[in-house]
C-alpha positions, 0 to 999 in steps of 0.5 A: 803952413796955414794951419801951423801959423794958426796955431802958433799965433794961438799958443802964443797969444794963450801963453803971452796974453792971458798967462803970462800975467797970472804967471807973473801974480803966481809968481810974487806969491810962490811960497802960498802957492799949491803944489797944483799952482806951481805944476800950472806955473812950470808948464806955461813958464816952459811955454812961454820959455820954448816960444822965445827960444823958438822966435830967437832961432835957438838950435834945437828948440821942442817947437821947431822940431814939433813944426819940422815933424809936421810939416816934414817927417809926416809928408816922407811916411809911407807903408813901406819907410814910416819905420826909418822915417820915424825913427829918424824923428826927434820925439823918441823921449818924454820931457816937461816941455809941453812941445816935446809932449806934443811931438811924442803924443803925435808920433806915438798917435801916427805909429799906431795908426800906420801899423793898423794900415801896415797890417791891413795891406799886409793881410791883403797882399799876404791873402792875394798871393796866397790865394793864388798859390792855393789855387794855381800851384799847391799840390802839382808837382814839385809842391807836393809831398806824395811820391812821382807817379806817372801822369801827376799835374805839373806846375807850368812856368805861367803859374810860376809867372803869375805867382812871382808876378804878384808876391814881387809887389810887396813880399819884403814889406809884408815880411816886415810886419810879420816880424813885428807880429812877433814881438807881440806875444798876444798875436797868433804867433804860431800862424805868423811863424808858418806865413813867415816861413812861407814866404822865406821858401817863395822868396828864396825859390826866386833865384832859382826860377825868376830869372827864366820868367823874366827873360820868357825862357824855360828853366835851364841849369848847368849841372855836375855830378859826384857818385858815391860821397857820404860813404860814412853812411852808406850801406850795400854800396860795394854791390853795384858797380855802375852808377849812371845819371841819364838826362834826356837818355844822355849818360853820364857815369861813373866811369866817366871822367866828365861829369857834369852836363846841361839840363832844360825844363821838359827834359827827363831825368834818370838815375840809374844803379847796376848790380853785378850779374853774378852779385848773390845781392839783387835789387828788389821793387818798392812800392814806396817808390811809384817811379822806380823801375826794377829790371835785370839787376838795375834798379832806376828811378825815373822822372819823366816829366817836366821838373825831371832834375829838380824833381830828383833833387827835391825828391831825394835830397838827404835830411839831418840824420843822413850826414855826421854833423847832422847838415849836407856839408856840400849841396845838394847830397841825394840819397837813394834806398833800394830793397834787395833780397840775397839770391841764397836765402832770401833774407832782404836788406836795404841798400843806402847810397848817396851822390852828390849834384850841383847847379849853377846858371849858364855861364855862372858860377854861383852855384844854386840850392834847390830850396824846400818846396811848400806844399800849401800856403798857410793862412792868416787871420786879422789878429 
């Protein structure tokens, strides 16, 4: 407040004392004058004119706004509103007025600024929780690309803690001022799409796991299950008569007419298809597939760890080309391919076959889609 009386008691001793009377001299002599003397003429007169609007209360005067902006707008800006907060600001447009100029000049001036400070504590954050997914969670499963194999490292609940424990501080806002990356075409756009995607993943995953951690619980979801759906696209299908989904040695198949069940995190998974005995058609192993076990005309792919559902929905869950209109029109649709050779003459195809699985919270009925898992997080640079 004591600043701002100074410098209104300083403009208007300037523009009434000392220029008010060369305005006034100015003005009796208006058709010798310069066109550089008039542009001097205008602007005090604009001053002169602003100051008495502003000690008359006129609603609206440049003045009492450029005195609100200051004394108001600056006090509410952080990091995290500055873009609602200025927006809200009356200095968004240029006019003669010199307390309109001033008002401009001083947004523009703490806009600048603050995106400097927006992307030092962006790239800060972006770094901290990134570091931590690198070192923490990257390349155990289910954020890997490979195949299951026996014995693979395992992401724990307390590293997914620890993540979400520091992405929940400021993910949104770091978000945002990757969005406003992209408007500037001169910035590393390509890492700022990856950073962004990233974040998307993490963030989305958070309805699926958070909800566990915050309540120190283990995953836990409801689950049903269709057999044989996409037949569109299915290939070999007619061969094996028995479709089973074991959870924790717990069948559900096929011939069932209750399909659905509960899985727990720790709990194994299987998927199990049967070929006819007397069948000319038999299932063959792949090496493709590390957790597929092939024995007796059964052909069973096994996740024994863990992330035993997840770990089959991530690992089986079908792509664009597997569906007509190029999307799963009910996640999540899982494919499964399995080698088979003709017991007569040896010829091998390739089995292609589709069930379709939901999940959901207990006692919800929202139902949850398993999200792509990031392998890596992508690294960013001060641009």
């Amino acid at each position: 407040e004591e600043y701002l009386s100074f410098q209104h008691e300083r403009i208007s001793l300037l523009a009434r004392e000392y220029a008010f009377p060369v305005i006034a001299f100015l003005s009796a002599r208006t058709g010798e004058a310069t066109s550089q003397e008039i542009t001097i003429f205008n602007k005090w007169q604009t001053i002169i004119n602003e100051l008495n609007d502003y000690d008359n209360k006129k609603p609206g005067s440049s003045l009492s706004r450029l005195e609100n902006f200051i004394r108001s707008d600056l006090d509410q800006v952080t990091l995290d509103n500055h873009l609602d907060v200025l927006a809200n600001s009356s200095a968004i447009y240029r006019t003669m007025d010199y307390f309109h100029q001033l008002h401009v000049d001083l947004h523009s001036a703490l806009i600048n600024q603050i995106e400097i400070l927006a992307e030092d504590a962006m790239l800060e954050h972006y770094t901290e929780f990134t570091d931590y997914f690198n070192g923490n969670i990257a390349g155990r499963f289910p954020f890997i690309d490979d195949p299951v194999t026996p014995g693979i490292a395992e992401v724990g609940p307390e590293a997914l803690n620890g993540f979400y424990t520091i992405f929940d501080r400021r993910w949104q806002a770091t978000r945002d001022v990757l969005m406003r990356r992209m408007d500037d075409r001169s910035r590393r756009r390509g890492e700022t799409i990856f950073a962004i995607s990233f974040i998307d993943q993490m963030a989305a995953m958070r309805a699926l796991i958070v909800p566990f951690l915050q309540n120190q619980q283990l995953p836990i979801y409801d689950f049903d299950v269709i057999f044989r759906v996409n037949q569109e696209r299915e290939k070999g299908a007619n061969n094996i008569i028995d479709w089973t989904l074991f959870v924790d040695n717990q069948p559900i198949s096929n011939h069932d007419s209750e399909t659905s069940g509960r899985w727990q995190f720790g709990q194994d998974v299987r998927m199990s298809l049967r070929w006819a005995k007397n069948s000319p058609i038999m299932p063959l192993s792949d090496t493709a597939w590390p957790n597929l076990l092939v024995s007796q005309g059964h052909a069973n792919f096994e996740y024994n760890n863990n992330w035993g559902l997840i770990g089959l929905i991530k690992m089986h869950t079908g792509t664009a080309s597997d569906f007509i209109r190029a999307v799963d029109p009910q996640p999540h649709t899982l494919k499964f391919q399995v080698r088979t050779e003709h017991q007569t003459d040896g010829t091998e195809d390739l089995a292609t076959v589709f069930i379709r699985t939901s999940l959901t919270l207990p006692g919800k009925q929202e139902r949850l889609v398993v999200p792509e898992f990031p392998t890596q997080a992508p690294s960013l640079r001060r641009p």
